[in-house]
C-alpha positions in Angstrom: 66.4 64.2 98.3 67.6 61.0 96.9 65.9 60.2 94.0 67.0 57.5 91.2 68.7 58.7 88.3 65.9 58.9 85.8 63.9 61.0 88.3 66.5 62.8 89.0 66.5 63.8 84.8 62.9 63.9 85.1 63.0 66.9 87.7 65.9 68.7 86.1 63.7 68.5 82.7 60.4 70.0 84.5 61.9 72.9 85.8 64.2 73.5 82.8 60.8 73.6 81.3 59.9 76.6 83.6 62.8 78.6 82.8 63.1 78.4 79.0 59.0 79.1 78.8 60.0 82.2 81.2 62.7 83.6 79.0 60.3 82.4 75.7 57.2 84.7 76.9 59.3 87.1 78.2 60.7 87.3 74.6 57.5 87.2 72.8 56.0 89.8 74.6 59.1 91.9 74.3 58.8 91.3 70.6 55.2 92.2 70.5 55.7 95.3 72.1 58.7 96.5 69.7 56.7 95.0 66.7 53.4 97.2 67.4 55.9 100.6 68.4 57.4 99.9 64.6 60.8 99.1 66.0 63.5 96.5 64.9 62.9 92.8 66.0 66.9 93.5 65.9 66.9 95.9 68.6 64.3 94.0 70.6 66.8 90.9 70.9 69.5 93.2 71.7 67.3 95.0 74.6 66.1 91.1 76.0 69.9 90.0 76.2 70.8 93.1 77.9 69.0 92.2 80.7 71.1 90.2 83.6 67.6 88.1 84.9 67.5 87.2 81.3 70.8 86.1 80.9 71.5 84.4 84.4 67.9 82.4 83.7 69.3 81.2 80.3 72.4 79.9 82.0 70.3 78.3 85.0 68.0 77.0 82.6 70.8 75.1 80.1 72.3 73.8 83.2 69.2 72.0 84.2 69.1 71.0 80.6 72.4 69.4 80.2 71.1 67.6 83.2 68.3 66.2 82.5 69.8 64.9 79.1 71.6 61.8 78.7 74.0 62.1 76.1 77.5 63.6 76.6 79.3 66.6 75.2 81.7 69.2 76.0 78.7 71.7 77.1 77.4 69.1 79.0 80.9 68.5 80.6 81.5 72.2 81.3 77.9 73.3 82.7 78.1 70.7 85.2 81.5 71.6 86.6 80.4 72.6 90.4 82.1 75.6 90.3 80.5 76.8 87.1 77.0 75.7 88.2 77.8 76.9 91.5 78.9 80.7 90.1 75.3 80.0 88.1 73.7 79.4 91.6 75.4 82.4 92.7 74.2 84.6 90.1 70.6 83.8 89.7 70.0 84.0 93.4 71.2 87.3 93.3 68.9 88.2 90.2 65.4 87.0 92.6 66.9 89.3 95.8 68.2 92.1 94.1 64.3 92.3 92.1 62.7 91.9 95.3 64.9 94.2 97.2 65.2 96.9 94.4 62.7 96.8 91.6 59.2 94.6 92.8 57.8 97.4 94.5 58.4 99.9 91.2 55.6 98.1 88.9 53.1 95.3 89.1 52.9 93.5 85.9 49.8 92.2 84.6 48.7 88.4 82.9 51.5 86.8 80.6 53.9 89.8 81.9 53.0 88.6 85.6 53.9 84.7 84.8 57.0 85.6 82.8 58.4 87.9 85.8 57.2 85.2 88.5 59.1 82.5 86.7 62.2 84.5 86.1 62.4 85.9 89.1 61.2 84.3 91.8 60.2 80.4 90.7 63.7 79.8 89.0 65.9 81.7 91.8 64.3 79.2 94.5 64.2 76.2 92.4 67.9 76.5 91.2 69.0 77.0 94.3 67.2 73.7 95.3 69.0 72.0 92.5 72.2 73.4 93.3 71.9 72.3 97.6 70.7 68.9 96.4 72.5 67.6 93.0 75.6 69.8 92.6 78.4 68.0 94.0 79.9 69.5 97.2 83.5 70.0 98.5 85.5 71.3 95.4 84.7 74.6 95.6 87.6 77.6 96.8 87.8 81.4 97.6 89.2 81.7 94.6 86.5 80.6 92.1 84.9 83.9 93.8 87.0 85.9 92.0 86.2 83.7 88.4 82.5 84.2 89.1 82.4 88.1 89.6 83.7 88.4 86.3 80.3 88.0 85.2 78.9 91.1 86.8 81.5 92.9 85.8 82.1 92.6 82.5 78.1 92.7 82.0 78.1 95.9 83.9 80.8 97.2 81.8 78.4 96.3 78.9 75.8 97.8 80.1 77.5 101.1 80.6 79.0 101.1 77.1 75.2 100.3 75.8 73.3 103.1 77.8 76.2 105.6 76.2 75.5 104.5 72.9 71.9 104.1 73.0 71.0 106.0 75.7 68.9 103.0 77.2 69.6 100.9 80.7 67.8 97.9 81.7 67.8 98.7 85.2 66.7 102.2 86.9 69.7 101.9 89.5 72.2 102.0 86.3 70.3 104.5 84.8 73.7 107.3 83.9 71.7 109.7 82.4 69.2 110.3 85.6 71.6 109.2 89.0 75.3 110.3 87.2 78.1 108.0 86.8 79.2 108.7 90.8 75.9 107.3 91.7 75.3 104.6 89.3 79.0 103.4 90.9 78.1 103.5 93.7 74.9 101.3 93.3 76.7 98.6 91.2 79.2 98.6 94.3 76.7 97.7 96.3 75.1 95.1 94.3 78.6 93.6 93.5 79.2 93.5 97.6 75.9 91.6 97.6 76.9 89.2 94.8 80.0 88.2 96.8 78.3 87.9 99.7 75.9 85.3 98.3 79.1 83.7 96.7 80.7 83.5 100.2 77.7 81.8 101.6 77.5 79.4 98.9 81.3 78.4 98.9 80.6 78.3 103.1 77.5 75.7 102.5 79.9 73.9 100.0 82.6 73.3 102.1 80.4 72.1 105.4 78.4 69.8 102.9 81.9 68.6 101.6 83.0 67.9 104.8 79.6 66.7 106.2 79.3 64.2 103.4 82.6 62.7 104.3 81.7 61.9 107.6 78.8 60.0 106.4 
């Protein structure tokens, strides 16, 4: 898709668009619903950024903002590494199969809920990954920026483990300690981590033949 470079911003802006008004009605109704049970607005931000769709869509979406802006700076310069925005790619294709896989068949949410979870997790997932096949630079990337990327899962896992002790509270019913037991719960992030570096190895895979292919051209 070769477009000129102003289209090219134009596109980036549009579906940055998408993922910031995701992760902004997503918020508001989180803050609605923790504003009408008489609990902190505190807590409620706490709760929103503990949730790994929430954070991988903020990353995806300040990407795709960085890109559609002209103006340079060091966030600019960093986001648009290929291997960061490819470990970005990684991450919030793993965050639209892992809900379809594991949690879309436990609820079906209703009006501004139903937008917010389409966008997050379905309409961002595809379009990054669109981004990412047509406008990230390819041939850089190695096996071992695998090993910088699942850091991220890791450490947020780690987080989330040291939250639901404190608190009690998981975001995710597969990393839920106090129903499944820690032998479980390890089990299932083992699983999802084996997924998240599989995706990784088909993106460095795509990458590299891309690389390649584009030399040839």
């Amino acid at each position: 898709m070769r477009l000129s470079a102003a289209r090219q911003r134009t596109l980036c802006a549009l579906v940055a668009i998408l993922g910031w008004a995701g992760l902004a009605i997503q918020l508001e109704l989180l803050l609605f619903a923790r504003w009408t049970s008489g609990a902190s607005v505190v807590g409620a931000l706490v709760t929103y950024f503990s949730f790994f769709t929430v954070l991988s869509n903020t990353l995806a979406a300040s990407v795709l903002t960085f890109a559609a802006g002209t103006r340079n700076s060091t966030g600019k310069a960093y986001f648009l590494l290929p291997w960061v925005s490819s470990g970005i790619a990684v991450s919030i294709i793993v965050v639209g199969v892992a809900y379809s896989l594991l949690l879309r068949q436990l609820w079906q949410p209703q009006g501004l809920q139903w937008l917010a979870n389409e966008l997050l997790h379905d309409v961002m997932p595809a379009l990054f990954a669109l981004y990412w096949w047509f406008y990230v630079p390819k041939g850089t990337l190695r096996l071992r920026h695998i090993g910088l990327w699942v850091l991220y899962p890791v450490l947020y896992f780690a987080y989330i483990l040291l939250r639901g002790h404190l608190l009690g509270a998981y975001p995710y019913p597969f990393v839920d300690v106090e129903k499944l037991g820690y032998a479980q719960v390890f089990v299932n992030a083992c699983g999802i981590l084996a997924g998240f570096v599989l995706v990784a190895l088909v993106v460095v895979g795509l990458d590299r033949w891309r690389g390649r292919t584009n030399l040839l051209l």
